[in-house]
BAMITI-370074 format. One record per residue (C-alpha): residue number from 1; x, y, z. Coordinates in nm, 2 decimals. Layout:
REM residues N
+-----+--------+--------+--------+
|   i |      u |      v |      w |
+-----+--------+--------+--------+
| NUM |      X |      Y |      Z |
...
+-----+--------+--------+--------+
This chain:
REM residues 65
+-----+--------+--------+--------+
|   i |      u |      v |      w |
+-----+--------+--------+--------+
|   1 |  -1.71 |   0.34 |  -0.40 |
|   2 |  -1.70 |  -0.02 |  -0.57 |
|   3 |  -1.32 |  -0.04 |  -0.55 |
|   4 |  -1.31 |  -0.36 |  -0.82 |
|   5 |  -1.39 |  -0.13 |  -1.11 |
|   6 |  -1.10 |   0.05 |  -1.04 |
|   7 |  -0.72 |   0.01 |  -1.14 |
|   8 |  -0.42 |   0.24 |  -1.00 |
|   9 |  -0.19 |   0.37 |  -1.32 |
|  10 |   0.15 |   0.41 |  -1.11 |
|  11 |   0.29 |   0.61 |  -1.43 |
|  12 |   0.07 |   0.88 |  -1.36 |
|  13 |   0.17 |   1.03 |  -1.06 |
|  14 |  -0.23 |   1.23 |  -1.03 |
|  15 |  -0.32 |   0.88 |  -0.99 |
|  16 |  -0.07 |   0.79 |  -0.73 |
|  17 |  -0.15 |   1.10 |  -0.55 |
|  18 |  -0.53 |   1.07 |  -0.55 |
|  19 |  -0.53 |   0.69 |  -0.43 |
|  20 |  -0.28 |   0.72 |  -0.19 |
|  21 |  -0.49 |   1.01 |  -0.09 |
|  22 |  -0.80 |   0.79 |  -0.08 |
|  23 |  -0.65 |   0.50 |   0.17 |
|  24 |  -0.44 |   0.74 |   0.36 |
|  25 |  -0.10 |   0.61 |   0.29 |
|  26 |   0.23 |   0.78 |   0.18 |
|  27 |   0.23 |   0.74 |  -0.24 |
|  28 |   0.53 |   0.52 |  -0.14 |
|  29 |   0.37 |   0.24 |   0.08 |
|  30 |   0.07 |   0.28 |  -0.23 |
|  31 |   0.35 |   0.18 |  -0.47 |
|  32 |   0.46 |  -0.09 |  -0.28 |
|  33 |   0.11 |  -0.20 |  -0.26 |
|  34 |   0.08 |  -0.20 |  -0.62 |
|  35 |   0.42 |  -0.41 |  -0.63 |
|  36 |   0.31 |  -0.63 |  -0.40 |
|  37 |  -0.01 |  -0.73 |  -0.55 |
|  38 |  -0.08 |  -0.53 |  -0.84 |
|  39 |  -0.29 |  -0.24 |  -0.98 |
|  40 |  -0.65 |  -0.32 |  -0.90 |
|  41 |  -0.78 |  -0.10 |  -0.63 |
|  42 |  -0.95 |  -0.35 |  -0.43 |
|  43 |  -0.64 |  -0.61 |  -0.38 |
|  44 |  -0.44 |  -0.25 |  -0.28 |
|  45 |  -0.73 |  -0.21 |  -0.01 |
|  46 |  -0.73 |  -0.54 |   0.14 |
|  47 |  -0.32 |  -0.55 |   0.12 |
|  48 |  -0.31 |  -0.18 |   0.29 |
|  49 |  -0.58 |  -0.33 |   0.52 |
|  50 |  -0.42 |  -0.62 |   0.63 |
|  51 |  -0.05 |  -0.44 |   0.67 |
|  52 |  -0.20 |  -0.23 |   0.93 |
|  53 |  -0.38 |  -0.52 |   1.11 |
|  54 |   0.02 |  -0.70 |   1.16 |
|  55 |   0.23 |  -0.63 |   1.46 |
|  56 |   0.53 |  -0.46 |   1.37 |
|  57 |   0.81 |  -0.69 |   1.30 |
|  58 |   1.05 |  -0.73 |   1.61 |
|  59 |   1.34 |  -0.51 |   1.55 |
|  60 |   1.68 |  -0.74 |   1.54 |
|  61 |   1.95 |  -0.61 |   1.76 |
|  62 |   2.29 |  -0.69 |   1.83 |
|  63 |   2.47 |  -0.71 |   2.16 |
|  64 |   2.85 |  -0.70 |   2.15 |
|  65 |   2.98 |  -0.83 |   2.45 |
+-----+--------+--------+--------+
């Protein structure tokens, strides 16, 4: 599927469920996607794609001595 024809409508939430369907991601993370970069589904692949590729972010913790 040519993914730059395509644009994600986030008010319709058949849209939301069939795309996050089609990258395998909770319609949440799609949204933030979409926030993050907008509605074209292409940028949302290659945004989605390069989230997974990151190391999760050290998690902060605090020591109370």
């Amino acid at each position: 599927m040519k993914l730059e024809k395509f644009f994600i409508d986030e008010k319709k939430p058949v849209h939301v469920t069939w795309w996050a369907q089609q990258f395998d991601v909770p319609e949440e993370v799609l949204l933030e996607a979409i926030a993050a970069v907008g509605n074209r589904a292409n940028a949302v692949r290659i945004y989605l794609d390069q989230r997974e590729q990151r190391p999760p972010a050290p998690s902060a913790s605090l020591s109370i001595t």
